[in-house]
MARBADO-335527 format. One record per residue (C-alpha): residue in one letter; x, y, z. Coordinates in pm, whole numbers, padded with zeros to 5 digits, always signed. Example, Ala and Ser with C-alpha at 12.3 -4.5 7.8 and 13.67 -1.06 7.14 Angstrom:
% MARBADO-335527
A+01230-00450+00780;S+01367-00106+00714;
% end
This chain:
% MARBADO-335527
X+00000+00000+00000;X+00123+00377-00088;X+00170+00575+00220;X+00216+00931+00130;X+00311+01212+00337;X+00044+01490+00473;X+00116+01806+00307;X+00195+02049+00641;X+00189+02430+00602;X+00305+02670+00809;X+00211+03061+00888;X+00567+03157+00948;X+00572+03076+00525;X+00402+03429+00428;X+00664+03615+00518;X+00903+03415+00291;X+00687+03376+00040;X+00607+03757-00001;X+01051+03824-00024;X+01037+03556-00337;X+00752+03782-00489;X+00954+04096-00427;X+01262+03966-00566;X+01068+03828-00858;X+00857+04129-00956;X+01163+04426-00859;X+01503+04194-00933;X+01440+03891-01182;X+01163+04022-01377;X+01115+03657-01579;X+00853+03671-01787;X+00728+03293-01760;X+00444+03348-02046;X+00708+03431-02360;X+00839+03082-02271;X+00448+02883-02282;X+00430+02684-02545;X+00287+02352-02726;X+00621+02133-02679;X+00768+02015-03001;X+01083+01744-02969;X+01208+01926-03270;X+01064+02277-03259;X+01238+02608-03017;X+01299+02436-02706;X+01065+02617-02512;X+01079+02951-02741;X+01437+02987-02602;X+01579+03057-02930;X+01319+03411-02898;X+01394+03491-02531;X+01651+03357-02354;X+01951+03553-02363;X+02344+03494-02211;X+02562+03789-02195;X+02919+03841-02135;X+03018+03912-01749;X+03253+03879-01464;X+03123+03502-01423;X+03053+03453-01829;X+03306+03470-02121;X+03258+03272-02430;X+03544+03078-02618;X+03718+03130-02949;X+03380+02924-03141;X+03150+03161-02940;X+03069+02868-02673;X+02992+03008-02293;X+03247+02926-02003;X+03128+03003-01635;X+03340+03096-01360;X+03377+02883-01035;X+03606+03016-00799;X+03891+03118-00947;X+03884+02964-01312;X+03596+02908-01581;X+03482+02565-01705;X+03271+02426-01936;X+02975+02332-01785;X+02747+02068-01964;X+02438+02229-01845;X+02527+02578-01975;X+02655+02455-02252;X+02291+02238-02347;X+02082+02562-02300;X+02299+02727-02511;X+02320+02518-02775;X+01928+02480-02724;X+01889+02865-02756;X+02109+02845-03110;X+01904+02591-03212;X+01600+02771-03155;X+01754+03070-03340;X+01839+02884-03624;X+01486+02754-03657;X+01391+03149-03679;X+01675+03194-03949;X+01952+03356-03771;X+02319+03197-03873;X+02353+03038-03542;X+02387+02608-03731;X+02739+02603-03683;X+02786+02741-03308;X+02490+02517-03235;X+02683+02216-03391;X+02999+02359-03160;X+02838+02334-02873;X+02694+01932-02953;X+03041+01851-03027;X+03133+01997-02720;X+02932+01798-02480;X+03083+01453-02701;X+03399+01575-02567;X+03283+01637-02240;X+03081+01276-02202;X+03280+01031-02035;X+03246+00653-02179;X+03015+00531-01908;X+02796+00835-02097;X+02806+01028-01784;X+02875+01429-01850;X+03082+01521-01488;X+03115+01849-01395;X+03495+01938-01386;X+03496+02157-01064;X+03355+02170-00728;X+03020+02240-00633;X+02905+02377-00274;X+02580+02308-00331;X+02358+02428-00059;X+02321+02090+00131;X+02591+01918+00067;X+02959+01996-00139;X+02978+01781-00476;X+03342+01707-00565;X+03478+01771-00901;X+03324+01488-01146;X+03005+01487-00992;X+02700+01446-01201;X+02347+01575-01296;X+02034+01370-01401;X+01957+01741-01532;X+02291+01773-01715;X+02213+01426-01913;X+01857+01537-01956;X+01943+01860-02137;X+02225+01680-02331;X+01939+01441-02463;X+01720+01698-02589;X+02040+01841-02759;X+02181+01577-02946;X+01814+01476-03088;X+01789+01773-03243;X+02167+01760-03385;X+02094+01416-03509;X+01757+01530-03685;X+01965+01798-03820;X+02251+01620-03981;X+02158+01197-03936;X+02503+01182-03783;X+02527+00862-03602;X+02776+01014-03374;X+02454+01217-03217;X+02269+00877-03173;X+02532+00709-03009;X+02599+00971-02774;X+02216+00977-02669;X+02215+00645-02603;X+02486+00644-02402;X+02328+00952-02232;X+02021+00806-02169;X+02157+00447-01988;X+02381+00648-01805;X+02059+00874-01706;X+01900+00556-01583;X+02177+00460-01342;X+02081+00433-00959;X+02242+00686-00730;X+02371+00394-00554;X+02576+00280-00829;X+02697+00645-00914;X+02398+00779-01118;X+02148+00993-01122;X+01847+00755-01089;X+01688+00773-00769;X+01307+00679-00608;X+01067+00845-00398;X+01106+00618-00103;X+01297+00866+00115;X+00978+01033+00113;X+00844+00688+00200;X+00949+00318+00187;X+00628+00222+00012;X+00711+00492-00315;X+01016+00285-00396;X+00807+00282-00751;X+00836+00621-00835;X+01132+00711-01009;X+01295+01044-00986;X+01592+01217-01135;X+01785+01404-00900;X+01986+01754-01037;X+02199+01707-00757;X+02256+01319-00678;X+02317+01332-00255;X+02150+01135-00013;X+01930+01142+00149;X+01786+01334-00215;X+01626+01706-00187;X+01440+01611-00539;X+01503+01981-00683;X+01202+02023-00935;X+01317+02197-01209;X+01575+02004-01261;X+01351+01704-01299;X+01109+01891-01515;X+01419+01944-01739;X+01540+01571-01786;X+01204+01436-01817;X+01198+01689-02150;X+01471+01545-02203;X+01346+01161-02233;X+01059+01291-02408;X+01308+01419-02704;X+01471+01096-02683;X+01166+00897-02722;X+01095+01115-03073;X+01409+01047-03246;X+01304+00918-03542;X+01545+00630-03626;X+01354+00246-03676;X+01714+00132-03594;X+01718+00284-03241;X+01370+00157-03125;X+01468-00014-02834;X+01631+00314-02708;X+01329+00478-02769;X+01087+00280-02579;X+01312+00300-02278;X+01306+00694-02256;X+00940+00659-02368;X+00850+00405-02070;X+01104+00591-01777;X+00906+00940-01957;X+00574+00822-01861;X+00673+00682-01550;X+00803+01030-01415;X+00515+01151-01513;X+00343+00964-01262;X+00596+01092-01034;X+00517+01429-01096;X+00162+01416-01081;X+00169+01319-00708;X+00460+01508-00583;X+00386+01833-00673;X+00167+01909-00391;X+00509+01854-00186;X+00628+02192-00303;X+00357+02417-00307;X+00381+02631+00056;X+00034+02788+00024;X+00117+03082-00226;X+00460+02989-00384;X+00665+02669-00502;X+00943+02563-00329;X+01271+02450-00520;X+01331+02138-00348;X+01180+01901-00134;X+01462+01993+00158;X+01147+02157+00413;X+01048+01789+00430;X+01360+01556+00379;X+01599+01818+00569;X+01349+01924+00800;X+01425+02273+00727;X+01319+02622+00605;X+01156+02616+00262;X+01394+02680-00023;X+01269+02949-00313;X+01366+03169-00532;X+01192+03395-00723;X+01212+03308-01054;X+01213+02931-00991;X+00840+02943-00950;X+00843+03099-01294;X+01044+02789-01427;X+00859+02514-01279;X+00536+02709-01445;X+00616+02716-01796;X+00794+02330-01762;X+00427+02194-01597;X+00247+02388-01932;X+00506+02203-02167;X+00461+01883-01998;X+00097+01895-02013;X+00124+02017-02345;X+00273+01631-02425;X+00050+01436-02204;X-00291+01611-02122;X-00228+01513-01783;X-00501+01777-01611;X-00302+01754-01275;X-00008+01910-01440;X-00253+02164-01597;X-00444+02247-01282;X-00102+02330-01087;X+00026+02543-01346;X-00303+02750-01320;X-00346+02777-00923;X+00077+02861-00934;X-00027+03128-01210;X-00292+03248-01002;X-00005+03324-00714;X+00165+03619-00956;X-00225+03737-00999;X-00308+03743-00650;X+00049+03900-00535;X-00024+04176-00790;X-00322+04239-00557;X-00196+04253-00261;
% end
């Protein structure tokens, strides 16, 4: 029998919650409904290629083929994830007929160097994440996520079986239990009886904080992988199509976990951690527009009845 969790709210929350709305409306300013849209696997990964913009900074320099690097400390790295939403966003302009083909080819290429041969794309510096420090070669169910979303659309670009390879090899590393050094991870911290439910954790520690965007992201991800359009790779398809719906289920009955009566939360860490609620402004924003592409794919009406009432949060601060 599935034993989940009662959903337990505090009052103490408001005050947090209106901070993340100031911070939104006065600092971040994300407009969440340029990036709505009826998901294609092959279209302007979520109208990026329109909106989302990377410039130069103290923290941001691009290399010689126009590729971002992102400072850590004291040096810049590559950093898989940047480097997928980039190439993403250059796809996207492409599609629109700006010249951007061959940087978004750079940046594919980029991530084959990057992928180690267990298909595994490690970060190459050190993390202090929040809860817990990730060494250098750490990895991100939402780094092989993004990858996957890139390389289908390289390979439906130029049929290069390089691309489909790679994928593949993204994709069974993406399925690899945290306890084995992966990314793959269940819902039975939450309970022993949700050992089920799969989830893809951003940040593989343990006990997991399931961040949601991140697993928003990769499940994107194994929906692009699922369309490739190759007879020759079906069996690779039907695995991201199966682990795709099964998150699904995931998501329909774990979002409740992060709403805090007025805002979503990042992470599950108020529960797991026993701790203060972690948002941030424009993380609500994010976790919006990803439930309105996911519905867009399954017609799930959960998914499209939290995307309104978290919509109805921005309407209802406006009020106030």
């Amino acid at each position: 029998m599935e034993n989940w969790p009662k959903v337990k709210l505090k009052p103490d929350y408001k005050k947090m919650i209106l901070e993340a709305f100031d911070k939104y409306t006065n600092k971040e300013r994300l407009n969440y409904r340029v990036y709505l849209q009826e998901y294609d696997p092959i279209g302007d990964y979520l109208n990026w290629g329109s909106h989302k913009k990377f410039r130069q900074s103290r923290t941001l320099k691009y290399n010689q083929k126009g590729i971002p690097i992102v400072k850590h400390g004291n040096r810049f790295y590559y950093n898989p994830v940047t480097t997928s939403q980039y190439a993403l966003t250059m796809y996207g302009k492409y599609l629109h007929g700006e010249s951007t083909l061959q940087t978004f080819f750079h940046c594919a290429d980029l991530l084959l160097s990057m992928q180690s041969a267990n298909g595994s794309l490690p970060y190459s510096f050190t993390f202090s994440y929040y809860l817990q420090k990730l060494k250098s070669g750490w990895v991100s169910g939402m780094a092989q996520g993004q990858a996957l979303s890139v390389f289908a659309r390289a390979y439906h670009l130029s049929r290069q079986t390089k691309y489909l390879e790679a994928g593949n090899r993204c994709l069974k590393f993406l399925l690899t239990p945290i306890s084995k050094g992966g990314v793959m991870d269940s819902l039975a911290h939450l309970h022993p009886s949700l050992t089920n439910y799969i989830f893809f954790e951003e940040y593989p520690i343990t006990p997991p904080a399931y961040t949601l965007n991140g697993f928003q992201f990769t499940l994107l991800g194994l929906y692009d992988w699922w369309k490739v359009a190759n007879k020759n790779n079906a069996d690779y398809s039907l695995l991201a199509e199966n682990n795709f719906k099964q998150g699904i289920q995931t998501l329909k009955n774990i979002l409740k976990y992060y709403d805090i009566g007025g805002y979503s939360t990042y992470d599950l860490s108020h529960i797991i951690y026993n701790r203060e609620p972690k948002i941030a402004g424009y993380y609500h924003a994010i976790h919006i527009y990803l439930l309105h592409a996911l519905h867009s794919i399954t017609g799930e009406k959960v998914l499209k009845d939290v995307e309104a009432l978290w919509t109805s949060y921005f309407t209802n601060s406006l009020k106030e």
